[in-house]
Z-matrix of the N, CA and C atoms (Angstrom, degrees):
N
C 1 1.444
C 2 1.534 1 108.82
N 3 1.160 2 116.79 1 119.22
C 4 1.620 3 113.54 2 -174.39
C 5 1.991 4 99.97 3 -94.14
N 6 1.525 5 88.34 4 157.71
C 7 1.455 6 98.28 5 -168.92
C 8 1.452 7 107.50 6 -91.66
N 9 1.583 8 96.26 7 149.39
C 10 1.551 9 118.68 8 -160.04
C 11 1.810 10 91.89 9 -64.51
N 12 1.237 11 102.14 10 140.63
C 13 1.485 12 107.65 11 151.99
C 14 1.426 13 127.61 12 -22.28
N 15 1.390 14 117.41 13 116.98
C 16 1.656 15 106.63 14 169.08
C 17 1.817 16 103.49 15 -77.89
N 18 1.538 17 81.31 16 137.19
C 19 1.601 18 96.94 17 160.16
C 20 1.363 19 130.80 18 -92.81
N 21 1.717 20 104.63 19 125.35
C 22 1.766 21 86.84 20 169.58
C 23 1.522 22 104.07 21 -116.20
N 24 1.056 23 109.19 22 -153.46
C 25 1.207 24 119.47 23 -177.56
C 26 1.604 25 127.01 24 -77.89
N 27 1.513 26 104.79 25 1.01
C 28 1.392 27 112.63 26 163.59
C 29 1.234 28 114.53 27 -128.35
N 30 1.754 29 109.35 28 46.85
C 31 1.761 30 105.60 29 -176.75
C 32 1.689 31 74.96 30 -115.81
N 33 1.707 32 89.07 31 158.56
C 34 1.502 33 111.83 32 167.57
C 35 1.544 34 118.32 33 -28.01
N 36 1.198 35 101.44 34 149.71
C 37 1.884 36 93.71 35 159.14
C 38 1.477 37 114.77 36 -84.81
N 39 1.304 38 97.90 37 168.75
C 40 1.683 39 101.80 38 168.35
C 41 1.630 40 109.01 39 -80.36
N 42 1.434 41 97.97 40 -172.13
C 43 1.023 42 113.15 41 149.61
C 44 1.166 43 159.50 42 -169.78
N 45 1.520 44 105.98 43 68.28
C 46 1.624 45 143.18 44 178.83
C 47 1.573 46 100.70 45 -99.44
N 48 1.525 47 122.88 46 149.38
C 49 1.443 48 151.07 47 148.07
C 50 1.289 49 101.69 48 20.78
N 51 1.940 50 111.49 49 -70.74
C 52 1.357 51 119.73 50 -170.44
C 53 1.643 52 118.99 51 -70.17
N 54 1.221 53 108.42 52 -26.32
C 55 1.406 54 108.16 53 -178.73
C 56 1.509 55 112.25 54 -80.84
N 57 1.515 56 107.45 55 -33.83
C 58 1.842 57 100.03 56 176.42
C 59 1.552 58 120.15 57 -80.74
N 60 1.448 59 96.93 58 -5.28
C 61 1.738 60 92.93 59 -179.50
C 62 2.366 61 95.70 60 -83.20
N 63 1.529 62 90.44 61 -40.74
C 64 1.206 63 85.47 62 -172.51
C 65 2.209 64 110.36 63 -73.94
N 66 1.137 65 118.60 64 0.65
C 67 1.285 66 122.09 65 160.66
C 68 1.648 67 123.30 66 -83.42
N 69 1.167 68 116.33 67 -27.00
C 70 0.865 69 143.61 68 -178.60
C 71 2.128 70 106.06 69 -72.46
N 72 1.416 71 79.45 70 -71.26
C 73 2.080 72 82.88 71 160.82
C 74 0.873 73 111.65 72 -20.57
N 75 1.568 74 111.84 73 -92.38
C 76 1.316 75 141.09 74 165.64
C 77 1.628 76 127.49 75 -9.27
N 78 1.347 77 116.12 76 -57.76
C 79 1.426 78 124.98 77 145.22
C 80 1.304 79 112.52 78 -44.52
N 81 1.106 80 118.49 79 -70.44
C 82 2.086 81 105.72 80 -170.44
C 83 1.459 82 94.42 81 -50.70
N 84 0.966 83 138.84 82 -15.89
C 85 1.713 84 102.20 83 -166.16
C 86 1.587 85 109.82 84 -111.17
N 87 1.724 86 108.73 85 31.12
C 88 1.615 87 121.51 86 -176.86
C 89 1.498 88 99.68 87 -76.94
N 90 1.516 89 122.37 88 -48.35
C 91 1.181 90 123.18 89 174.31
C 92 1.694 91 112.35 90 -36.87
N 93 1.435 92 129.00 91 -56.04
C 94 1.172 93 140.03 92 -149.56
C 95 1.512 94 98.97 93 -78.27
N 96 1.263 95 120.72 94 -39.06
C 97 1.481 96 134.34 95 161.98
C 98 1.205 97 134.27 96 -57.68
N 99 1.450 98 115.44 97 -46.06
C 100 1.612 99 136.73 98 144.24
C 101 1.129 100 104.18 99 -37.43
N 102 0.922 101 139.51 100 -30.25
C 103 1.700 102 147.59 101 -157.92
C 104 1.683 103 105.49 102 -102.27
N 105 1.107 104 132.46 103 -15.34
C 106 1.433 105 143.78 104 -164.79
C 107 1.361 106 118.55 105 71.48
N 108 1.695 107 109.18 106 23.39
C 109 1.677 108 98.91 107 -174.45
C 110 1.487 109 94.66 108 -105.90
N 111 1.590 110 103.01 109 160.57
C 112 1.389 111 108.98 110 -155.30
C 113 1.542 112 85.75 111 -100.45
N 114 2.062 113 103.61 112 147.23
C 115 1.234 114 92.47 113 -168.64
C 116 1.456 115 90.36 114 -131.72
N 117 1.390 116 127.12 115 148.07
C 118 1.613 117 138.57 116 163.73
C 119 1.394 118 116.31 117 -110.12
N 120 1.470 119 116.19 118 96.92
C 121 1.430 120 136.95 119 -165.45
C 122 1.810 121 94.30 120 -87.28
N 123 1.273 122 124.01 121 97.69
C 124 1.391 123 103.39 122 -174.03
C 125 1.386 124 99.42 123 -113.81
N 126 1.502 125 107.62 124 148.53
C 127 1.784 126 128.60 125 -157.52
C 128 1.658 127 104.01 126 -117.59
N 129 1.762 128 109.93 127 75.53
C 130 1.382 129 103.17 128 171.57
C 131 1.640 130 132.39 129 -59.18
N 132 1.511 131 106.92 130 138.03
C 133 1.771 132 88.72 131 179.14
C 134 1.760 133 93.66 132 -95.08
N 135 1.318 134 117.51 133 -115.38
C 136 1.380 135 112.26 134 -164.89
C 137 1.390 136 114.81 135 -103.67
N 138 1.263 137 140.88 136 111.79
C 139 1.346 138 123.53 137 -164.03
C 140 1.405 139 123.04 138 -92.91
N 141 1.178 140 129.64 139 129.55
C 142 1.481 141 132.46 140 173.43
C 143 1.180 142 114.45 141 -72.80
N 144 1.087 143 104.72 142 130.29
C 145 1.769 144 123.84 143 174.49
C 146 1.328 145 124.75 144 -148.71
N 147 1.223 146 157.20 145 146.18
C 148 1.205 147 151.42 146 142.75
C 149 1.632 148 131.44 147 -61.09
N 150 1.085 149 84.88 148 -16.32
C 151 1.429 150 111.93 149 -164.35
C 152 2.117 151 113.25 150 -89.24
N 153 1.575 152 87.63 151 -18.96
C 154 2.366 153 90.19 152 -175.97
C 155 1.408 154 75.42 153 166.36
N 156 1.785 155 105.79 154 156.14
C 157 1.309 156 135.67 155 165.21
C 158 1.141 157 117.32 156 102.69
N 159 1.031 158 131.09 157 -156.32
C 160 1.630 159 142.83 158 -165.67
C 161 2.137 160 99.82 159 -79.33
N 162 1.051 161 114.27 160 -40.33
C 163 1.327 162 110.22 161 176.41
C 164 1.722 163 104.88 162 -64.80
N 165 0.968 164 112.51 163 -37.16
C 166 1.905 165 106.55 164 -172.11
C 167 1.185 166 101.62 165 -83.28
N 168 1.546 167 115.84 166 -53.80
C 169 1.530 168 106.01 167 177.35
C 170 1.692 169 115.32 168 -50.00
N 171 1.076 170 131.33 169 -37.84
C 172 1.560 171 129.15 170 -166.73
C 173 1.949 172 92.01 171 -95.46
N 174 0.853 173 142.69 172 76.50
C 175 1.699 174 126.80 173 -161.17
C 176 1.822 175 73.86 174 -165.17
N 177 1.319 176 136.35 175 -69.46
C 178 1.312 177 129.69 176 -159.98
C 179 1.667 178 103.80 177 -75.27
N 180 1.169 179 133.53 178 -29.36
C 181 1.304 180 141.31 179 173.75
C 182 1.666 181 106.55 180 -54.82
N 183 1.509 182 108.39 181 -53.45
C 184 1.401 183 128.64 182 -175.24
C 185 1.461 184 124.68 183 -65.16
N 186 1.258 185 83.00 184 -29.13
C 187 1.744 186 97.11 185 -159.65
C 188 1.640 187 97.23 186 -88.99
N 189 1.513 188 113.33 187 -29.22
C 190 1.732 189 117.79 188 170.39
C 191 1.617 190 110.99 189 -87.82
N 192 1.459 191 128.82 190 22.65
C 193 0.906 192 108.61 191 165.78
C 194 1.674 193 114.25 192 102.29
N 195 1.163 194 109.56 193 -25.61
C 196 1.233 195 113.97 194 -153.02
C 197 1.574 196 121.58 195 -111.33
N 198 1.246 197 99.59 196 15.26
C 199 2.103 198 130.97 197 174.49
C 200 1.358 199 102.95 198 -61.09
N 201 0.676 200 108.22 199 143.00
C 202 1.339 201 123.15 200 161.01
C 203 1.866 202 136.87 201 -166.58
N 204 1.489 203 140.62 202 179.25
C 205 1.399 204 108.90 203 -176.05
C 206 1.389 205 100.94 204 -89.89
N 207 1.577 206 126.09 205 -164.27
C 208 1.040 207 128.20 206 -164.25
C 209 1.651 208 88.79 207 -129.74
N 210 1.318 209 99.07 208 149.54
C 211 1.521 210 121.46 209 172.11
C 212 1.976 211 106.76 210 50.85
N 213 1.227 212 88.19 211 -114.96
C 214 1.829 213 101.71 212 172.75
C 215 1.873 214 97.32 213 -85.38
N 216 0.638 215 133.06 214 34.19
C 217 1.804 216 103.37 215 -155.07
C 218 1.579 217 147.74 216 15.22
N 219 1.794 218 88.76 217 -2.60
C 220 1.752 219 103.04 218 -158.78
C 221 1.833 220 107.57 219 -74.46
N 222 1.433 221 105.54 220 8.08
C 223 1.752 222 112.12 221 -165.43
C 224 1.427 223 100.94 222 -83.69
N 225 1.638 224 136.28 223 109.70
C 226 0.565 225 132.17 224 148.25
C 227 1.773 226 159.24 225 -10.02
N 228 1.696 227 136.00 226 56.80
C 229 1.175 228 110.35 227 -154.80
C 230 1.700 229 97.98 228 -115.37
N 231 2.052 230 98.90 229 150.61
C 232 1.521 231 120.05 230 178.27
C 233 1.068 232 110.34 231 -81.96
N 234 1.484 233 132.60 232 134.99
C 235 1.662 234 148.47 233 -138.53
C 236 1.705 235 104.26 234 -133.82
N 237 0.985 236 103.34 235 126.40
C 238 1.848 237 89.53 236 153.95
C 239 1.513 238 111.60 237 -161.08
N 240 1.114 239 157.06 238 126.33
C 241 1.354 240 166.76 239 -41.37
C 242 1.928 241 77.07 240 -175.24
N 243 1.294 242 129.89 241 138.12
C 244 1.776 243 127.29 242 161.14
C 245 1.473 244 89.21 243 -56.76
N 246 1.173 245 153.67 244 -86.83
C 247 1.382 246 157.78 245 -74.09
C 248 1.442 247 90.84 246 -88.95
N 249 1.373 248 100.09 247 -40.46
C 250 1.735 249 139.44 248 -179.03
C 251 1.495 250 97.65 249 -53.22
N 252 1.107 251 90.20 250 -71.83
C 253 1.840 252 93.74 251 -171.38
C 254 1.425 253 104.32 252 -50.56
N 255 1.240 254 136.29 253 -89.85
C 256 1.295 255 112.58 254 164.88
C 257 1.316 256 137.66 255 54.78
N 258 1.781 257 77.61 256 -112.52
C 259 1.557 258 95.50 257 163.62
C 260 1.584 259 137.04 258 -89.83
N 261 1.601 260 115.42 259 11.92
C 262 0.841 261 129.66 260 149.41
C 263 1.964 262 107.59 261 -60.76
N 264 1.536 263 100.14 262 -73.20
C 265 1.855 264 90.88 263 171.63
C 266 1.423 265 131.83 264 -27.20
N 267 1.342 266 109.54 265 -33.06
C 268 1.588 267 130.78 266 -148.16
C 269 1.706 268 85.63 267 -88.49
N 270 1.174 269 124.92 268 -42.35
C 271 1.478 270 128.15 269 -145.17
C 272 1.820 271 88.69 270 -107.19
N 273 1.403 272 106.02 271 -24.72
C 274 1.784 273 84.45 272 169.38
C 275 1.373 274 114.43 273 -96.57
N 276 1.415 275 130.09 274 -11.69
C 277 1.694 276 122.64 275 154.71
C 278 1.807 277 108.69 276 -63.34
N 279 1.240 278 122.27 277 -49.41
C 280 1.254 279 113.53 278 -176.61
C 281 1.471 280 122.97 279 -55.55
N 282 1.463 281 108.89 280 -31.50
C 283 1.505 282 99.33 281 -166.16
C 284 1.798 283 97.66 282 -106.54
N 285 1.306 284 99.04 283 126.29
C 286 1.454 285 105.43 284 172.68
C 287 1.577 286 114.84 285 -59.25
N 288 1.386 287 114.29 286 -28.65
C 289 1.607 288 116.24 287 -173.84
C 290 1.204 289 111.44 288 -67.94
N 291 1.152 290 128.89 289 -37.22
C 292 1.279 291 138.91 290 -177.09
C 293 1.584 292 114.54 291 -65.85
N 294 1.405 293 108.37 292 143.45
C 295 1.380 294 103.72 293 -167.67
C 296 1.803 295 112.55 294 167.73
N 297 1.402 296 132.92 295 147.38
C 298 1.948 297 129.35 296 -152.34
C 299 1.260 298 84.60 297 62.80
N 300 1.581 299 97.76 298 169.64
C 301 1.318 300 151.47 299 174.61
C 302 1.855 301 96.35 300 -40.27
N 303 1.206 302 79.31 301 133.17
C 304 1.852 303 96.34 302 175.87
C 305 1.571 304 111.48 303 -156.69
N 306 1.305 305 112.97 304 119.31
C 307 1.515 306 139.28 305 -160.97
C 308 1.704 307 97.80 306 -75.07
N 309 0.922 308 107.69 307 97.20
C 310 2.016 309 125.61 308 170.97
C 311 1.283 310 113.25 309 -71.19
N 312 1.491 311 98.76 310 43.70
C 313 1.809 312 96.60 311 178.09
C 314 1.471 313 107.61 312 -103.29
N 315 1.474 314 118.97 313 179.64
C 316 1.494 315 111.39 314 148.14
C 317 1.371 316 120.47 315 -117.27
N 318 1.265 317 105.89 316 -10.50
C 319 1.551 318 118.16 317 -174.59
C 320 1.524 319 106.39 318 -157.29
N 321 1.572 320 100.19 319 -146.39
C 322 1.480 321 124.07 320 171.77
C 323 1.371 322 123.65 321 -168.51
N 324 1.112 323 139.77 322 123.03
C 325 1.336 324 127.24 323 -165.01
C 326 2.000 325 93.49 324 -143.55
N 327 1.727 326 92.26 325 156.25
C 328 1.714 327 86.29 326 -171.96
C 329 1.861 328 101.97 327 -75.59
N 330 1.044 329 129.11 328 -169.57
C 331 1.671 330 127.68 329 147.37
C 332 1.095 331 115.66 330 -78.03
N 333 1.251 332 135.64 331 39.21
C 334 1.261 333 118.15 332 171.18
C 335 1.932 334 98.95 333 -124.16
N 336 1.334 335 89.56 334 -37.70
C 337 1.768 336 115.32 335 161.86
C 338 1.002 337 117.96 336 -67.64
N 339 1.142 338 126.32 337 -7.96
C 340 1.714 339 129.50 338 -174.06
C 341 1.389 340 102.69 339 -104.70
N 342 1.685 341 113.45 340 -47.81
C 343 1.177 342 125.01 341 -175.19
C 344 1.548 343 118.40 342 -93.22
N 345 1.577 344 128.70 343 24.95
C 346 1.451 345 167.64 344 81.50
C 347 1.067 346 125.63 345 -6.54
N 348 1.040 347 116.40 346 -70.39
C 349 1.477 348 136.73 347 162.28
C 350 1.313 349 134.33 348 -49.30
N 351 1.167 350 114.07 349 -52.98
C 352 1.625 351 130.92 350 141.19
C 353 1.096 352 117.85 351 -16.75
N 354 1.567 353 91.45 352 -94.42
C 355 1.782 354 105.23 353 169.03
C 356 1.349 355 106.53 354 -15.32
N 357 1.222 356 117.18 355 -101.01
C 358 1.245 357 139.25 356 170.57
C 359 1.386 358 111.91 357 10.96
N 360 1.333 359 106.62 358 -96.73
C 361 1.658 360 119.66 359 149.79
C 362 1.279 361 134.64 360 17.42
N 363 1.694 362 100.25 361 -76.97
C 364 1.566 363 123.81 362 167.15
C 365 1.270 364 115.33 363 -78.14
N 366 1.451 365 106.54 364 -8.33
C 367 1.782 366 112.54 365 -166.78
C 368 1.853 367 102.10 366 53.64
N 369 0.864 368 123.20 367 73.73
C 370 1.202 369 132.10 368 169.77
C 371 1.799 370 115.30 369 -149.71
N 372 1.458 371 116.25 370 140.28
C 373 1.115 372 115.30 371 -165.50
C 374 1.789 373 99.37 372 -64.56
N 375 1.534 374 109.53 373 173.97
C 376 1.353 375 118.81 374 156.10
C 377 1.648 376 123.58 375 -138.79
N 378 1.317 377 97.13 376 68.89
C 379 1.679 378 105.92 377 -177.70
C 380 1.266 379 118.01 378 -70.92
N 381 1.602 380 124.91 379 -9.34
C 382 1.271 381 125.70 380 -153.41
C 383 1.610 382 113.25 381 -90.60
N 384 1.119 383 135.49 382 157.42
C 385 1.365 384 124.61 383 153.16
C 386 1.303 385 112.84 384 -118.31
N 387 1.165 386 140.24 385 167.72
C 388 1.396 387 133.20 386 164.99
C 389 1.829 388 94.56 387 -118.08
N 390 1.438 389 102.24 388 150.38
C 391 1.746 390 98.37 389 -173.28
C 392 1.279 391 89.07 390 -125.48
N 393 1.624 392 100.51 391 144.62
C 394 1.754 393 139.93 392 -149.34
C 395 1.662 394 90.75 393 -56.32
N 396 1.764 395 107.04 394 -38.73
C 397 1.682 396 101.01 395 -164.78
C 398 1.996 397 103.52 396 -60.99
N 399 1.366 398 105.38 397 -37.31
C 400 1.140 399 117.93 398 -155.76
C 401 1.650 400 106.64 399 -78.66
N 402 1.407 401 114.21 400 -29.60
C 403 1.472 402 132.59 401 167.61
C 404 1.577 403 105.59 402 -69.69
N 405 1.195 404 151.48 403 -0.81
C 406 1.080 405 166.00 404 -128.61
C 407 1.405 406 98.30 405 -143.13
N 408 1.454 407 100.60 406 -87.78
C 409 1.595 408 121.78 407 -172.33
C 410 2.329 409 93.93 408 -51.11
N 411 0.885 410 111.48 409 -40.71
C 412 1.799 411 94.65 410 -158.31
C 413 1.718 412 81.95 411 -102.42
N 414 1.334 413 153.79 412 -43.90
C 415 1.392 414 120.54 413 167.86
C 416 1.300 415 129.10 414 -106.87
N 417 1.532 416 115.18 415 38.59
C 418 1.577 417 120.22 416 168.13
C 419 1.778 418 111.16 417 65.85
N 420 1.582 419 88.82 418 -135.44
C 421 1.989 420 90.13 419 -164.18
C 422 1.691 421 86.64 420 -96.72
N 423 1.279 422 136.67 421 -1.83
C 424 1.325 423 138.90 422 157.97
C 425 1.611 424 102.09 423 -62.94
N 426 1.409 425 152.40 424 -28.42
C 427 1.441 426 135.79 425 166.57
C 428 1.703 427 99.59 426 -71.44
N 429 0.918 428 119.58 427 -4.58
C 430 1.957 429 95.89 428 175.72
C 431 1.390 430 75.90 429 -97.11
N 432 1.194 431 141.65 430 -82.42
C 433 1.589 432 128.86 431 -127.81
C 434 1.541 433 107.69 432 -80.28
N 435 1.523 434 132.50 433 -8.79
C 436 1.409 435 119.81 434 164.15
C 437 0.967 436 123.97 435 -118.98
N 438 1.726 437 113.60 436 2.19
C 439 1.947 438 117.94 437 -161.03
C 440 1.700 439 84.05 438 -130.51
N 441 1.069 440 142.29 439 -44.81
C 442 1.548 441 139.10 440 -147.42
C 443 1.127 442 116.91 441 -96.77
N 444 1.749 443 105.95 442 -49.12
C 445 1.935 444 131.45 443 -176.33
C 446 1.850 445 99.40 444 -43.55
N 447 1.241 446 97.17 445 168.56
C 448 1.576 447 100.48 446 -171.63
C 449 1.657 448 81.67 447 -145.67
N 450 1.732 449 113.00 448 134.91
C 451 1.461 450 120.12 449 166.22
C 452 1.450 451 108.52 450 -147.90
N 453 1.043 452 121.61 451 122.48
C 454 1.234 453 139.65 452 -167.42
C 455 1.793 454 108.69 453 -96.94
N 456 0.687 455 121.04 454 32.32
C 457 2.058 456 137.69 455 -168.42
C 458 1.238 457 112.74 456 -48.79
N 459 1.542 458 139.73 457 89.26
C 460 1.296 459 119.47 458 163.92
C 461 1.741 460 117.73 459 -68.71
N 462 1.231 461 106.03 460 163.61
C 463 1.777 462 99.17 461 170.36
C 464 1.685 463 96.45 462 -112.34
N 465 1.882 464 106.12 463 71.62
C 466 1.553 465 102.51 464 160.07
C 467 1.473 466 126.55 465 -53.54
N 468 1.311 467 119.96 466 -33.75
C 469 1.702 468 108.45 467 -173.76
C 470 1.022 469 111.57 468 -81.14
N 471 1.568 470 123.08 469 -38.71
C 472 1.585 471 131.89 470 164.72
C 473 1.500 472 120.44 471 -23.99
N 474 1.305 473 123.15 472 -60.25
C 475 1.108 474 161.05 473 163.05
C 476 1.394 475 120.16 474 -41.15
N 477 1.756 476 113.43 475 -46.41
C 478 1.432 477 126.45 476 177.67
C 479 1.518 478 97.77 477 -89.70
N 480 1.299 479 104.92 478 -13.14
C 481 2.008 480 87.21 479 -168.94
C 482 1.798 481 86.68 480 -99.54
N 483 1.164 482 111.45 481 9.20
C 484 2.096 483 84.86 482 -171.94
C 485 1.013 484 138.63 483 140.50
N 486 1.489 485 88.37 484 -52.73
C 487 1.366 486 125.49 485 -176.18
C 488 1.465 487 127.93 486 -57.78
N 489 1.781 488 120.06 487 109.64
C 490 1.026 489 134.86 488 -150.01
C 491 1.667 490 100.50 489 -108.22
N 492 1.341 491 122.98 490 131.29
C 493 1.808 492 113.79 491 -170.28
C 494 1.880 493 89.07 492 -100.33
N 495 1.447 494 89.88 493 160.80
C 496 1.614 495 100.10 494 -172.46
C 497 1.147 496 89.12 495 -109.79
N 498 1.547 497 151.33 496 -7.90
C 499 1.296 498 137.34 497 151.18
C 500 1.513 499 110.65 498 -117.37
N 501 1.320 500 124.63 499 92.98
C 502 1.305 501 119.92 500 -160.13
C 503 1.827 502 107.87 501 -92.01
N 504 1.326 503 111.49 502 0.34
C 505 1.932 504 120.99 503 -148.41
C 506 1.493 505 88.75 504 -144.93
N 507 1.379 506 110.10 505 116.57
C 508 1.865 507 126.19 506 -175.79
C 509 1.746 508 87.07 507 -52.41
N 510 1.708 509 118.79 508 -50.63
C 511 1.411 510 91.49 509 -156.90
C 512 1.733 511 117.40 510 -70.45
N 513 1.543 512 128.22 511 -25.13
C 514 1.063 513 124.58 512 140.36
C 515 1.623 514 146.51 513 -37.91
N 516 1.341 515 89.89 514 -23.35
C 517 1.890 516 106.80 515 179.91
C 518 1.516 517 105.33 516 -83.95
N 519 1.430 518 107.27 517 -46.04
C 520 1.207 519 105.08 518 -172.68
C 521 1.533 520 115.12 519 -65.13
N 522 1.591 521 118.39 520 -55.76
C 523 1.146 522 131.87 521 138.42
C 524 1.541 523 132.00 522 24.26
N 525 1.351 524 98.27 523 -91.25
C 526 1.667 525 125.42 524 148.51
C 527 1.461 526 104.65 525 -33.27
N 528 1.268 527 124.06 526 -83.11
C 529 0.947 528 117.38 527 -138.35
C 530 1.990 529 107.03 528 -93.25
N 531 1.125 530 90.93 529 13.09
C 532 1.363 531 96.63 530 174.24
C 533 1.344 532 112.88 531 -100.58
């Protein structure tokens, strides 16, 4: 299976739910640009936290044993640690150069690697799968656009402006933040 295209910040949009709300953003803030003010459109992928989101919600599932990947696992999802985010924010107010759409990832890992990792983590096995019909049926048209979608996100400008991640490796991110 060859790997999906990396995305940066000047690849096409998609086009599922999440990508037209986030095109849509993007549009309102042409005015503000038209205007000569400098604008930082930033494009979160999934953020790790302990604290709310997709890491806490999947943490009690995991932690009993009962994790597992979703569908094939082969769907691609973009990662980045909060601590990260942060100072990702911090570093696009500071630098005047900076400015468009900038990919708030730190990586990319498939779900099957993510949900590996986990395991791992908690030291708990991950035998489970959950199947796409069944991800469907218990969270609606919300399992394609946050459990199914596949995004492959580099953080190219991140990268060109400097910018160094303090959790750069899922098994360290998770780590942290566990």
């Amino acid at each position: 299976c060859a790997l999906p295209i990396l995305l940066d910040e000047t690849s096409p949009t998609g086009r599922d739910f999440l990508a037209e709300v986030c095109q849509r953003w993007e549009a309102a803030c042409q005015p503000a640009i038209d205007a000569g003010i400098r604008v930082v459109q930033l494009r979160f992928g999934v953020v790790l936290s302990s604290e709310g989101g997709a890491l806490k919600e999947m943490r009690l599932p995991f932690s009993l044993g009962l994790g597992g990947r979703i569908g094939s696992g082969a769907q691609w999802m973009s990662w980045i640690a909060l601590p990260d985010v942060v100072r990702v924010i911090e570093h696009a107010l500071n630098n005047e150069k900076f400015s468009g759409p900038v990919n708030v990832v730190a990586g990319a890992v498939t779900n099957a690697d993510f949900t590996h990792a986990l395991g791992r983590a908690l030291r708990r096995p991950t035998w489970f799968t959950l199947p796409v019909c069944v991800a469907r049926l218990v969270f609606g048209e919300k399992a394609d656009a946050m459990l199914l979608a596949s995004t492959r996100a580099e953080p190219k400008k991140l990268r060109a402006s400097g910018f160094e991640f303090q959790h750069a490796e899922l098994p360290e991110a998770l780590a942290a933040m566990l």
